[in-house]
C-alpha positions in Angstrom: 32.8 22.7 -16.9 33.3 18.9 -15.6 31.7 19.6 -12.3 28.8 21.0 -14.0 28.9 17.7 -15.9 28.7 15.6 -12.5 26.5 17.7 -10.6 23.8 17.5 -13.4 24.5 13.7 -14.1 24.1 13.4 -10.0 21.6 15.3 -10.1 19.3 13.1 -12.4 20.4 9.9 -11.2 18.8 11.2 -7.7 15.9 12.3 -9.7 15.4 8.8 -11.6 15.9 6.8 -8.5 13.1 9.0 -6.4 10.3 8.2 -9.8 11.2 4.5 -9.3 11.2 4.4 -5.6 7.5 6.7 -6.0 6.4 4.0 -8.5 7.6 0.5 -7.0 6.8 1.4 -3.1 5.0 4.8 -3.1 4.5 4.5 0.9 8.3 4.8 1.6 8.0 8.1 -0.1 4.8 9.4 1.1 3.9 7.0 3.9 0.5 4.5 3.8 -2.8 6.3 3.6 -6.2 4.1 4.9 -7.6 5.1 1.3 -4.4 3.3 -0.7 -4.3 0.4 2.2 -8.2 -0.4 1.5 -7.5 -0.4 -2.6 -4.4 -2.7 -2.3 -6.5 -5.2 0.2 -9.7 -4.9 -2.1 -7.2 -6.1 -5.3 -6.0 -8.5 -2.9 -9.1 -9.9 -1.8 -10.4 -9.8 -5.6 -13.5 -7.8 -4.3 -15.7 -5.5 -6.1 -16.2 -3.2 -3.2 -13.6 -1.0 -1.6 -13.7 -1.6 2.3 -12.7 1.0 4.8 -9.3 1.1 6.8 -8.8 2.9 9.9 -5.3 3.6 12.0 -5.2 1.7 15.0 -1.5 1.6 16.2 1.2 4.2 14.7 1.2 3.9 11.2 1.5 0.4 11.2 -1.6 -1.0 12.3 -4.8 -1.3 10.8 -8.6 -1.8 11.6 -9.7 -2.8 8.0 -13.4 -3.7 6.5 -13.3 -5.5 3.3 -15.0 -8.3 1.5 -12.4 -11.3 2.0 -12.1 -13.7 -0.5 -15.2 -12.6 -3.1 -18.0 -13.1 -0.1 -20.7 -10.5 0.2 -20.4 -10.0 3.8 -17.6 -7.7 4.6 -14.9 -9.1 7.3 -13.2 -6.9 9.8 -10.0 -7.4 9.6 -6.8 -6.2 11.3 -3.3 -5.2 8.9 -0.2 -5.1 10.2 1.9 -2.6 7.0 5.8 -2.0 7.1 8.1 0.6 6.3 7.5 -0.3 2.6 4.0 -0.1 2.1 3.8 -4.3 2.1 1.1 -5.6 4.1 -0.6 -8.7 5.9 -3.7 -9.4 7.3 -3.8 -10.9 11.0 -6.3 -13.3 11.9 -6.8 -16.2 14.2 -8.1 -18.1 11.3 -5.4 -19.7 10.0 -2.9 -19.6 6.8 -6.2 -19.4 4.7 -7.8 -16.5 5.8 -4.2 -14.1 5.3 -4.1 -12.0 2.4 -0.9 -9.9 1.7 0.2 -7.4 -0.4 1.9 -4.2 -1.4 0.7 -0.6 -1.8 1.4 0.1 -5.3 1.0 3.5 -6.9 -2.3 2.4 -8.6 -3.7 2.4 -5.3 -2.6 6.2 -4.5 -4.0 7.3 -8.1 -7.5 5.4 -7.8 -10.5 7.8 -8.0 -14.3 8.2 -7.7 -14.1 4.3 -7.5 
């Protein structure tokens, strides 16, 4: 009866830890999509359009078009994302221009936006 206890108590520890690790860094679970990695630079970049991403390098390089810092004219951008779904943008034109972030599960559950 006591292992039944353990396995079960185990058993939704395992289960509690995977929702936390889905909510807090969903791209260590289920990797970074270019959808979720143009959401997280758009709130970011405080934009009101969603830009496009595209894979470049592995999964941990980006080709990313977004509005960059409220301007109307979108900015091509390249993102360099680790293992943990946190991001930065790479650009030649200094400390102001960078914009990092994290991939958050808000960005996985936007739709028709």
């Amino acid at each position: 009866m006591r292992w039944g206890l353990v396995f079960w108590g185990l058993l939704i520890v395992v289960a509690v830890g995977a929702i936390v690790a889905l909510c807090l860094r969903p791209a260590t679970v289920i990797g970074v999509s270019e959808k979720s990695l143009a959401y997280s630079l758009r709130g970011a970049a405080d934009a009101d359009e969603t830009g496009r991403c595209e894979e470049i390098e592995g999964d941990t390089r980006f080709a990313c078009t977004a509005p960059i810092h409220s301007t109307t004219k979108a900015s091509e951008v390249e993102v360099e994302v680790d293992d943990f779904g946190c991001w930065k943008t790479l650009s030649d034109g200094g400390p102001s221009d960078q914009l990092s972030g994290c991939i958050t599960v808000t960005d996985l559950i936007r739709a028709g936006d």
